[in-house]
SETORTOR-277284 format. One line per 10 residues: number of its first residue (from 1); their letters; for each residue x, y, z of C-alpha. Coordinates in Angstrom, 3 decimals, padded with zeros to 6 digits. Layout:
BEGIN
NUM) A) X Y Z ~ ...
END
This chain:
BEGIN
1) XXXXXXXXXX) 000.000 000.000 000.000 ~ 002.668 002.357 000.761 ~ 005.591 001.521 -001.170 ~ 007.307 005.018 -001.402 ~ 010.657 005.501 -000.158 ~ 010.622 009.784 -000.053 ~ 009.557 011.487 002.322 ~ 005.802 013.434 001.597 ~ 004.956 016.783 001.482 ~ 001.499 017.656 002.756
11) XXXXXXXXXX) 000.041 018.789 -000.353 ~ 000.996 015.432 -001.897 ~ -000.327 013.832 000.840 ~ -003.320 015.269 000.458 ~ -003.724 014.721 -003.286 ~ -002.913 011.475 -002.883 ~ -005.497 010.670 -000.127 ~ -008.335 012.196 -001.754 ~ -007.635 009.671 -004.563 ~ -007.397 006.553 -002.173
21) XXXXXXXXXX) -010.887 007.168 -001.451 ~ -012.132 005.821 -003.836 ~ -009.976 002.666 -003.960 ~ -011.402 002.486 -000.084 ~ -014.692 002.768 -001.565 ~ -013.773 -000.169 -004.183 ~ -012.587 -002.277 -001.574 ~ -015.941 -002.308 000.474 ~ -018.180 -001.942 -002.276 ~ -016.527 -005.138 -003.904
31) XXXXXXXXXX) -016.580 -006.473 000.030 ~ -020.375 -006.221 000.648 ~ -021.387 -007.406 -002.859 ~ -019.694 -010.543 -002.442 ~ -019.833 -011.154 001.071 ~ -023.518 -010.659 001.487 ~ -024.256 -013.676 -001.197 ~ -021.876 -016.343 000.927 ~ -024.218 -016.989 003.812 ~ -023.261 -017.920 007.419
41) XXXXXXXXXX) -020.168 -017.831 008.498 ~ -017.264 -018.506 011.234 ~ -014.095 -017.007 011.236 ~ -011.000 -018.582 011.921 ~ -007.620 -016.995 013.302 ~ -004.477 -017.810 013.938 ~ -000.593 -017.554 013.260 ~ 000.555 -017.696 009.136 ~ 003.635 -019.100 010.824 ~ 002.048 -022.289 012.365
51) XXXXXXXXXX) 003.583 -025.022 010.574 ~ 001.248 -028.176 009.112 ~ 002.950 -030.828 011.786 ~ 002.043 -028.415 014.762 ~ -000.646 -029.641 017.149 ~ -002.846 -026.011 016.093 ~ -002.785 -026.666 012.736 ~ -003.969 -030.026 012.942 ~ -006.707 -028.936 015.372 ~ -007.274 -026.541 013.355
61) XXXXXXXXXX) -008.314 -028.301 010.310 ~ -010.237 -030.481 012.483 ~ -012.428 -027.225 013.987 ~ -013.585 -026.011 010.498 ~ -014.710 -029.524 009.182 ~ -017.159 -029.584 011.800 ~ -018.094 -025.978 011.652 ~ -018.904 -027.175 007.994 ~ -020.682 -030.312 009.138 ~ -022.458 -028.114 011.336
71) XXXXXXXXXX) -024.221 -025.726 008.503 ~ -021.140 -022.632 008.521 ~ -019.058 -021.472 006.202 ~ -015.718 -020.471 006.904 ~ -013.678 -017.578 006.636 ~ -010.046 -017.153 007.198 ~ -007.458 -014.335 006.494 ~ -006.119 -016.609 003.005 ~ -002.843 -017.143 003.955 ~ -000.876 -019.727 005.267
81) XXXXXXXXXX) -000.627 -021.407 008.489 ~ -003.977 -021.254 010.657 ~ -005.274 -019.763 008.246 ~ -004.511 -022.663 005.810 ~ -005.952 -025.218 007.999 ~ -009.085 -023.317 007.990 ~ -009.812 -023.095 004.488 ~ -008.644 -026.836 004.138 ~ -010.691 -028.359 006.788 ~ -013.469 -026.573 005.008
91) XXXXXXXXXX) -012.653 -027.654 001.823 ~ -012.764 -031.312 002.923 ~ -016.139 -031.080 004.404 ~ -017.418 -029.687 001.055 ~ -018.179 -026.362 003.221 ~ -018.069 -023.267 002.189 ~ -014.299 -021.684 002.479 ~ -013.389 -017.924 001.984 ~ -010.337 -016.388 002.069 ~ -010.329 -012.609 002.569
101) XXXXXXXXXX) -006.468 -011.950 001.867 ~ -004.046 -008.865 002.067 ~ -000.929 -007.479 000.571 ~ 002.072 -008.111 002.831 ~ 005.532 -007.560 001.797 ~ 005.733 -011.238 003.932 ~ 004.155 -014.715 005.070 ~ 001.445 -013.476 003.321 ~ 000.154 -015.610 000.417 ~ -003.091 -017.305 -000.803
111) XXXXXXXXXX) -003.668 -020.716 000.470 ~ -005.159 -023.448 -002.307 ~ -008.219 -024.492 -000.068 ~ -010.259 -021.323 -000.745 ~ -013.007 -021.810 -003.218 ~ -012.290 -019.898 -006.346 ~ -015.115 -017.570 -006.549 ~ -014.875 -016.334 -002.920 ~ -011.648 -015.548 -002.709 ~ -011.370 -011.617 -001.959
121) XXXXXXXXXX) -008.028 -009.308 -001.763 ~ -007.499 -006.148 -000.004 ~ -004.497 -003.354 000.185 ~ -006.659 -001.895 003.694 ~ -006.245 -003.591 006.779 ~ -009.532 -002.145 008.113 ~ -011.604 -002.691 005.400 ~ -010.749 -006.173 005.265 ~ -011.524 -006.346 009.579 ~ -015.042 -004.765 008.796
131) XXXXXXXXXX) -015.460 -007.991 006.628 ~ -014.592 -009.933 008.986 ~ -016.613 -008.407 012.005 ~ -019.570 -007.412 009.702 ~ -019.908 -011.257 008.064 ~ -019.101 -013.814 010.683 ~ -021.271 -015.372 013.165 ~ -018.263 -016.093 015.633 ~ -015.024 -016.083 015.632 ~ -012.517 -018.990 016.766
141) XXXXXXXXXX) -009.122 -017.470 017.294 ~ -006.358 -020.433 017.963 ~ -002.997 -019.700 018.922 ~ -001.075 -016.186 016.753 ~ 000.373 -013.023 016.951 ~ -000.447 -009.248 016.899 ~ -002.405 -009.595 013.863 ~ -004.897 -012.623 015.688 ~ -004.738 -010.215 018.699 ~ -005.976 -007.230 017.249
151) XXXXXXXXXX) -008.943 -008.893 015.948 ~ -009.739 -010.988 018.932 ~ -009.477 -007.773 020.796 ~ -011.131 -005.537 018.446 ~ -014.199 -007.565 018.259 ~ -014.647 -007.435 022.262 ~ -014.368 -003.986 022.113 ~ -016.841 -003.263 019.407 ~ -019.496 -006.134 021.174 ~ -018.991 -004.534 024.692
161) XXXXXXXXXX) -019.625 -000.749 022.990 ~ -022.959 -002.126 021.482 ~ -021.482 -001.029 017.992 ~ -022.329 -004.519 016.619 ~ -024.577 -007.720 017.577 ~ -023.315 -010.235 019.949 ~ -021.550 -013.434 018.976 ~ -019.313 -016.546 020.278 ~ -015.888 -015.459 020.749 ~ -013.703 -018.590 021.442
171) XXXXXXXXXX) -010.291 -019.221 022.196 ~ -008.938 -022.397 021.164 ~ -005.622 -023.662 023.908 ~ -006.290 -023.047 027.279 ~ -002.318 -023.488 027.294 ~ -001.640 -020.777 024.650 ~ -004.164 -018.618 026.221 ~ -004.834 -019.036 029.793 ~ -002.042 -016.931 031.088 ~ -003.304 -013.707 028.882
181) XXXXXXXXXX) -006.783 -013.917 030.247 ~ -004.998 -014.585 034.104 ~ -003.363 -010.986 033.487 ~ -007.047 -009.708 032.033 ~ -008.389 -010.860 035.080 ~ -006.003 -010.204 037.423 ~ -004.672 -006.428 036.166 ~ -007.277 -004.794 033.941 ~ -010.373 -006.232 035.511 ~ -008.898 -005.662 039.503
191) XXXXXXXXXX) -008.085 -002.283 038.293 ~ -011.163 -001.235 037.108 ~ -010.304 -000.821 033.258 ~ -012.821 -003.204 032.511 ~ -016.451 -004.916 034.096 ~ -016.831 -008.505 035.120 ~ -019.276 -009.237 032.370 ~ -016.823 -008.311 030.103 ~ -015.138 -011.803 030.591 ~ -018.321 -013.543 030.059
201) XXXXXXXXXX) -017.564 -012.413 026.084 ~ -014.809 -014.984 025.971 ~ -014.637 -018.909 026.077 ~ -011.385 -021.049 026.184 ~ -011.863 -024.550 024.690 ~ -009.200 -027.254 023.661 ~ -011.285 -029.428 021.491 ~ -013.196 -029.284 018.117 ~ -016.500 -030.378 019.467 ~ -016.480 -027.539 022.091
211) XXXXXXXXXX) -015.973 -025.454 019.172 ~ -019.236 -026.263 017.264 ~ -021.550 -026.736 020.786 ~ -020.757 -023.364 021.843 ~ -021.808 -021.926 018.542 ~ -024.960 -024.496 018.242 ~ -026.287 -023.119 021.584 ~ -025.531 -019.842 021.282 ~ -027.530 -019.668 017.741 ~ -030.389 -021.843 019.107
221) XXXXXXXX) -033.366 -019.703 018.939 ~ -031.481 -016.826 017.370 ~ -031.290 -015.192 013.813 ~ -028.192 -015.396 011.440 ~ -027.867 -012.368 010.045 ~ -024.759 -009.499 009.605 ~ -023.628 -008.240 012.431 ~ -024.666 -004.077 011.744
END
């Protein structure tokens, strides 16, 4: 996206934003029109560095078959990794896999288990996270790094500000995980930065059966419809 070396004047800068409007505009126009024709759907997250004899990845794959079996589609970032294992497990359910992918100048790179007519491509990180938040039904975040953080954290936020419905938020390796929601416990909640009921948002689960049951009953009696 930003591949300039020099250094930018303001009146460049300027120019040059009022033009990447309307690529912004492309992006979610392009977005909505697909995304609103794929039907329900459950995010998966995780590392693009998890490699395909690690425990996560094999769980992984595991997870979205039966989110398949279960009725869902499945939408990952595209790339490889967790992300991989998403699309694949998918793939060999005969579910529905999407890949909503990025340009990175690394790890980055489409995965072959997204189905060729919903695989989507972004230059803007937040138009691609407004996909996400706007078109899934839950997420499942396994084990990752700043970029799984950001949207496991930026989906609390927006659920506990009432800016979009409420869905399953689950955390998949009490191991990998337990010791960040210890400190969210511990610090932020003991100091007062957040409420108790803010916890009740999350679920850590180790296996892919927990996975699906959580989703099943939270759905059960409930529409399935975007988020805003």
């Amino acid at each position: 996206m930003r591949k300039e070396q020099h250094p930018k004047g303001w009146n460049e800068i300027k120019t040059n934003d009022s033009w990447a409007l309307f690529k912004i505009m492309g992006e979610f126009v392009n977005g909505f029109e697909k995304m609103s024709k794929i039907g329900p759907c459950i995010s998966i997250f995780g590392s693009a560095r998890t490699k395909e004899n690690n425990e996560y990845y094999q769980l992984a794959i595991r997870i979205a078959k039966s989110i398949a079996d279960a009725g869902y589609g499945v939408i990952t970032g595209g790339g490889p990794g967790i992300m991989e294992a998403g699309n694949k497990g998918a793939h060999l359910a005969g579910g529905t896999s999407v890949g909503l992918n990025i340009d990175l100048p690394f790890e980055q790179h489409d995965n072959p288990y997204i189905d060729n007519d919903k695989s989507l491509d972004f230059d803007y990180f937040f138009v691609r996270k407004v996909m996400f938040v706007k078109y899934s039904q839950g997420f499942v975040v396994m084990p990752g790094g700043f970029g799984t953080l950001d949207e496991l954290f930026e989906a609390i936020t927006l659920i506990q500000t009432n800016k979009i419905e409420k869905f399953p938020i689950i955390l998949v390796g009490s191991k990998f995980w337990t010791g960040l929601i210890d400190w969210v416990k511990n610090t932020m909640l003991t100091e007062g930065n957040i409420s108790a009921k803010d916890l009740d948002l999350i679920q850590i689960v180790d296996t892919e059966d927990e996975v699906v049951s959580i989703i099943d009953l939270f759905y059960k009696g409930r529409s399935l419809s975007p988020n805003f």
